[in-house]
MARMARVEX-60536 format. One line per 3 residues: number of its first residue (from 1); their letters; for each residue x, y, z of C-alpha. Coordinates in nm, 3 decimals, decimal comma, m for minus. Example, Ala and Ser with C-alpha at 12.3 -4.5 7.8 and 13.67 -1.06 7.14 Angstrom:
BEGIN
1> AS> 1,230/m0,450/0,780 ~ 1,367/m0,106/0,714;
This chain:
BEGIN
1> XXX> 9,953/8,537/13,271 ~ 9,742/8,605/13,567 ~ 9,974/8,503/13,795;
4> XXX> 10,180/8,822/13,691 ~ 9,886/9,012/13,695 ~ 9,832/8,936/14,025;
7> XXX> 10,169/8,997/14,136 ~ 10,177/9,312/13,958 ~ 9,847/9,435/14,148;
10> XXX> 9,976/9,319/14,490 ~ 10,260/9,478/14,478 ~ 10,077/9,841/14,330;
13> XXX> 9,833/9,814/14,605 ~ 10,080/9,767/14,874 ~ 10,295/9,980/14,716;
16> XXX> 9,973/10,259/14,690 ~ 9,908/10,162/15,129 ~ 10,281/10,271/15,168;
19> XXX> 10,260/10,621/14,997 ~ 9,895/10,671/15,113 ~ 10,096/10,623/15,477;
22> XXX> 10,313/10,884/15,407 ~ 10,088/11,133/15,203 ~ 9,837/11,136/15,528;
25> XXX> 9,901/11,370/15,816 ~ 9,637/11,336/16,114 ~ 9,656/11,712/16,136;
28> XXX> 9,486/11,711/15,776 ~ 9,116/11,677/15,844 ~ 9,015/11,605/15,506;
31> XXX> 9,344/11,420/15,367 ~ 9,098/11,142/15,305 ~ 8,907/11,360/15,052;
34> XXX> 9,226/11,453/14,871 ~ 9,296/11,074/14,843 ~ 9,023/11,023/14,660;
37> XXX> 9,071/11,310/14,468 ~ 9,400/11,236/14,350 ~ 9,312/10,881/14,252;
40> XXX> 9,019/11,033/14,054 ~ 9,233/11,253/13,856 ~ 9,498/10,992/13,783;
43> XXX> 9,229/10,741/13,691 ~ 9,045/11,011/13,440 ~ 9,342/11,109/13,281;
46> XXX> 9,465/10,711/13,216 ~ 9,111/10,660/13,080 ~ 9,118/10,961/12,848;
49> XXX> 9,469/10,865/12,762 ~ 9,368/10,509/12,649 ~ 9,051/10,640/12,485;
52> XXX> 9,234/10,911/12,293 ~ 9,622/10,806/12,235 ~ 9,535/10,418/12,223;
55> XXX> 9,255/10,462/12,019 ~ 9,060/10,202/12,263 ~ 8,723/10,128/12,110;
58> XXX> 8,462/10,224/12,364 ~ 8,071/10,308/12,412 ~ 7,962/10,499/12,665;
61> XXX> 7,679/10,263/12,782 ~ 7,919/10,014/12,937 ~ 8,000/10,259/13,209;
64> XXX> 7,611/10,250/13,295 ~ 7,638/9,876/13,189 ~ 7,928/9,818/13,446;
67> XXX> 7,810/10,088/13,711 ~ 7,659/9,804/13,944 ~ 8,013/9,686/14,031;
70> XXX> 8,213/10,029/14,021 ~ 7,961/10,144/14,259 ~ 7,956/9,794/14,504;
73> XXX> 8,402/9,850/14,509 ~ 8,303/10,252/14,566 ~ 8,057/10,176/14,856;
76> XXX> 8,255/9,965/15,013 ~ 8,555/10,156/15,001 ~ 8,357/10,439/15,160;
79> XXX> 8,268/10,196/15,430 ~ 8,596/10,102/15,473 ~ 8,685/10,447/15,538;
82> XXX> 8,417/10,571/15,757 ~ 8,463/10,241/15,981 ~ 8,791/10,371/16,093;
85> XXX> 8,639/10,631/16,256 ~ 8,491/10,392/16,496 ~ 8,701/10,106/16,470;
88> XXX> 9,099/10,048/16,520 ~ 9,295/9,926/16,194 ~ 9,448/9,650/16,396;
91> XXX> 9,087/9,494/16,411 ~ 8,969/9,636/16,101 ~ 9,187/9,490/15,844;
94> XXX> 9,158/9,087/15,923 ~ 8,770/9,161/15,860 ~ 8,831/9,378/15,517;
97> XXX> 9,092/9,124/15,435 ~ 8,891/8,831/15,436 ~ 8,700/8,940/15,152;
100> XXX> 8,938/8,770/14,889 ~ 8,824/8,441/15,099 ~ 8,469/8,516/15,065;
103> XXX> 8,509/8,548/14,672 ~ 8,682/8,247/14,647 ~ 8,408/8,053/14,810;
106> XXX> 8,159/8,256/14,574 ~ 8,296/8,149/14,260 ~ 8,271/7,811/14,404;
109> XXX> 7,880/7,806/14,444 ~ 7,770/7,967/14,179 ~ 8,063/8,004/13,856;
112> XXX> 8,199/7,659/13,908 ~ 8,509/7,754/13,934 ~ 8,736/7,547/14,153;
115> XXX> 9,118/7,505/14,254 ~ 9,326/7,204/14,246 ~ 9,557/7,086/14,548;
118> XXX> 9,835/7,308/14,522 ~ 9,650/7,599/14,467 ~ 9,435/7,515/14,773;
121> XXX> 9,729/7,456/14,992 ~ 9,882/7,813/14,842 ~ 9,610/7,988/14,913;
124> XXX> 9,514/7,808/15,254 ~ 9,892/7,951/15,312 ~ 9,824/8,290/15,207;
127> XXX> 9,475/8,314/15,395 ~ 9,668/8,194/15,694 ~ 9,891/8,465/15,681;
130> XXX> 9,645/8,719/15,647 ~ 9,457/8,647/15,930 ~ 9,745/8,598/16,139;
133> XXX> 9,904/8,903/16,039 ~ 9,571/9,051/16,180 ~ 9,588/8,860/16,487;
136> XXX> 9,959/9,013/16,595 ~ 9,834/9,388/16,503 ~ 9,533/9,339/16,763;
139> XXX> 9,785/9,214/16,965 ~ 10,041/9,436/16,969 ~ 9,755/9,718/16,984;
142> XXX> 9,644/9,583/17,302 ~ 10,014/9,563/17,427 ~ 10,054/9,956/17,387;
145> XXX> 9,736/10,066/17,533 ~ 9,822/9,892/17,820 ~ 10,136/10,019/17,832;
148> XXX> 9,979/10,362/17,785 ~ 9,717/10,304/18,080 ~ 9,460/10,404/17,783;
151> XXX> 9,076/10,270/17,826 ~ 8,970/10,210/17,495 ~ 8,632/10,356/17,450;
154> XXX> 8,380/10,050/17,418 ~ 8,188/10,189/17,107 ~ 8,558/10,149/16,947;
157> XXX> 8,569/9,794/16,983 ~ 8,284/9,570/17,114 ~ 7,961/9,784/16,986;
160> XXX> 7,770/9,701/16,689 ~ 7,811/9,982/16,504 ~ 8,241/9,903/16,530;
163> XXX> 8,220/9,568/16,357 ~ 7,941/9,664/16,129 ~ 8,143/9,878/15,898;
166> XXX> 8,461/9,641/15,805 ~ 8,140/9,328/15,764 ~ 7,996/9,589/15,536;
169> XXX> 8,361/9,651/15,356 ~ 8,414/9,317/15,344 ~ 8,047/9,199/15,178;
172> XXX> 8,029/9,482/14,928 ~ 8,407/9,449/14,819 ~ 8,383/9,029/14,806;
175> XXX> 8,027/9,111/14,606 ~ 8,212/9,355/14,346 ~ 8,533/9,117/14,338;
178> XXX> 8,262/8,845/14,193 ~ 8,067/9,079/13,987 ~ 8,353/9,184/13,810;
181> XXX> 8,444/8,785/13,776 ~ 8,132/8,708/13,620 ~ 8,102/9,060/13,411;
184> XXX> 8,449/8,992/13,282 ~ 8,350/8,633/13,134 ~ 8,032/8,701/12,977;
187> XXX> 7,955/9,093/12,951 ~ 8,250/9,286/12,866 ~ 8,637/9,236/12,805;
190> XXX> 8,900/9,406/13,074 ~ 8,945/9,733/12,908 ~ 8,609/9,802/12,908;
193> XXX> 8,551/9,725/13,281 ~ 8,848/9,894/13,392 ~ 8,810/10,204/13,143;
196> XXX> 8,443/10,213/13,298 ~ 8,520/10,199/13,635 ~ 8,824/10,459/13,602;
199> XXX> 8,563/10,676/13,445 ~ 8,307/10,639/13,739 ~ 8,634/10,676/13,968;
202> XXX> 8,699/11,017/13,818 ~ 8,311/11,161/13,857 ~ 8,365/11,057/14,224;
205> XXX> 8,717/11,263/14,237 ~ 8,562/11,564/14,051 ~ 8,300/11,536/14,381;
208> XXX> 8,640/11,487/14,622 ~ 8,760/11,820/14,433 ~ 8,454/12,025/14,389;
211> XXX> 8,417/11,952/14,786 ~ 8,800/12,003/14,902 ~ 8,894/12,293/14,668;
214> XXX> 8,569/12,490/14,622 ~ 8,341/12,417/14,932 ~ 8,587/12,381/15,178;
217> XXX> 8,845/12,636/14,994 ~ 9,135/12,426/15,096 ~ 9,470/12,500/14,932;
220> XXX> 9,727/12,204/14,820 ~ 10,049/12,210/14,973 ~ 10,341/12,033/14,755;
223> XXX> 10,542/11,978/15,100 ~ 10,253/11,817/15,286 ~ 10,005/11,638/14,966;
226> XXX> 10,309/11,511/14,744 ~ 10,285/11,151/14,806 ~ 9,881/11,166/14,722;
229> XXX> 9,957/11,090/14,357 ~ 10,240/10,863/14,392 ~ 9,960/10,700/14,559;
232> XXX> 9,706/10,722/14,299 ~ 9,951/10,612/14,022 ~ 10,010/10,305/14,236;
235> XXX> 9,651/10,257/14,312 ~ 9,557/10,293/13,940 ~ 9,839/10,077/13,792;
238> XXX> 9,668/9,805/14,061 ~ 9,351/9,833/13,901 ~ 9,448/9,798/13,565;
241> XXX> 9,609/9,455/13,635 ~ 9,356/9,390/13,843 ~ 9,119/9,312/13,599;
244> XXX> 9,318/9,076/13,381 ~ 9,412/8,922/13,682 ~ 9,060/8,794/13,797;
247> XXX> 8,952/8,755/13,413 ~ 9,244/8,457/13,427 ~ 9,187/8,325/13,757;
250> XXX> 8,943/8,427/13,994 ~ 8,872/8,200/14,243 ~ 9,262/8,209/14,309;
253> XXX> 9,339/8,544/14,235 ~ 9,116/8,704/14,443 ~ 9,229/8,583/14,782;
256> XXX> 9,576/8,649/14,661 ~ 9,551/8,977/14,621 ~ 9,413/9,072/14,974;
259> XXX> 9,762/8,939/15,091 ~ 9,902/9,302/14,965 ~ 9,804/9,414/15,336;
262> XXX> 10,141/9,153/15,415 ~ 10,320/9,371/15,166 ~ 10,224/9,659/15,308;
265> XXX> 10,335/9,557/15,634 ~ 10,676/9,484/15,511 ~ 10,729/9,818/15,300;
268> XXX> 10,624/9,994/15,620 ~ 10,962/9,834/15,793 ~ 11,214/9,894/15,502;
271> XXX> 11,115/10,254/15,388 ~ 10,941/10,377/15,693 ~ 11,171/10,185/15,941;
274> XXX> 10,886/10,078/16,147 ~ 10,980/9,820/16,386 ~ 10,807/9,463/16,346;
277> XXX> 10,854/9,154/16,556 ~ 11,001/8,815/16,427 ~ 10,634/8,667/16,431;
280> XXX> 10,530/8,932/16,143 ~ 10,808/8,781/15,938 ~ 10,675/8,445/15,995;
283> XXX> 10,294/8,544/15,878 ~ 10,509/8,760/15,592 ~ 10,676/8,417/15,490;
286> XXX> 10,401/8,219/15,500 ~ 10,170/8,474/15,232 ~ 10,554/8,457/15,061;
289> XXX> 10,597/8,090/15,027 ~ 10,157/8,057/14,889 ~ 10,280/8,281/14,610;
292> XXX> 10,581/8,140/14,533 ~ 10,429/7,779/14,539 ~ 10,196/7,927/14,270;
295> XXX> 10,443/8,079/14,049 ~ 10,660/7,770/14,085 ~ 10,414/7,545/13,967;
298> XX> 10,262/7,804/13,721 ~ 9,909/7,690/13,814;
């Protein structure tokens, strides 16, 4: 079953990228805020649902219990975000991306886990893709500043400060990725963790709202914010597999799932008509052949 967790969360995360695309205007100073917001609210309200319709059987104390890893996924996200302030996407994302990597080589060392050859040469596949799929967006973002005649401002791409953030991203979020593998083993099941770290999700949006709404007295616009939730349902369906898919298999799993920046990539060309060249659909087909290897062989 982790396999179709897995699939299931790559294609909610890539799926939550696309509408987070078209829900974010660069007019809209604080559209990150709302993002956060919006995935807040939508994460509350499945919590609440699960703890009040389901009947799920939850104490309080695991969301202090599990609050070491919702806050190393929070940081880093927060990291991720502030780095693109100083850093281009194109360069950004191969570092962010390698994260799933980095797990994979954690639960190696210290929880024993391991892989055997197919799901080595799957995931050596999908890693492959990644990274060249990160190679071709510095490339073609080179390509159009020179075409442009734009300088790039050095602080944007050699300084320290520029690769610092995405290193940071990619530590914290590999770090949380094998918290939660070695949280979800021994200290508590997957409804707990994820109930614990929508919970913590939603005191963070309550922040995002408190700070959008009230301190900044912005007003919500159905025309311009409408995709913001689509976003946050996609974003909070992705969690919820999440979980059960790292329970099953982490050391594969996790470097799986960072492939949904492929996915992304592809949804951008069929619903936003973005134009790719034929070497994207050879780094798309090589992250598309790792996963189908796995699910062929079920391993």
């Amino acid at each position: 079953m982790w396999f179709l967790f897995t699939v299931c969360t790559i294609l909610c995360w890539s799926g939550s990228d696309l509408f987070s695309k078209l829900g974010s205007k660069p007019s809209d100073k604080l559209s990150h805020w709302k993002m956060v917001m919006s995935v807040g609210i939508v994460m509350g309200l499945h919590a609440i649902w699960q703890l009040t319709i389901q009947g799920v059987n939850y104490e309080f104390s695991s969301l202090i219990e599990y609050l070491p890893v919702s806050a190393l996924y929070i940081v880093s996200m927060v990291f991720g975000y502030a780095g693109l302030r100083y850093i281009e996407l194109s360069l950004s994302s191969p570092i962010c991306n390698s994260s799933g990597a980095l797990v994979a080589l954690l639960c190696f060392l210290f929880l024993g886990q391991t892989m055997n050859g197919v799901q080595l040469l799957a995931v050596s596949l999908i890693c492959a893709g990644i990274l060249g799929l990160g190679y071709l967006e510095k490339k073609d973002a080179d390509k159009e500043r020179q075409l442009s005649g734009i300088e790039p401002d050095h602080r944007y791409t050699k300084s320290l400060i520029a690769i610092l953030f995405p290193i940071l991203y990619c530590i914290l979020d590999a770090l949380g990725t094998f918290a939660d593998a070695f949280y979800l083993g021994v200290v508590m099941d997957e409804t707990t963790a994820n109930i614990s770290y929508e919970l913590t999700f939603f005191l963070v949006g309550v922040i995002a709202a408190i700070y959008v709404l009230g301190i900044k007295r912005e007003k919500l616009s159905f025309e311009r914010d409408k995709f913001k939730p689509v976003a946050a349902l996609c974003e909070t369906a992705g969690q919820f597999t999440y979980v059960f898919a790292l329970s099953g298999n982490a050391i594969v799993a996790a470097p799986v799932i960072a492939s949904y920046c492929a996915f992304s990539v592809l949804w951008s060309r069929i619903f936003l008509k973005e134009k790719l060249e034929k070497e994207y659909y050879a780094v798309i087909g090589a992250v598309l052949l790792g996963i189908v290897i796995l699910g062929i062989f079920d391993v």
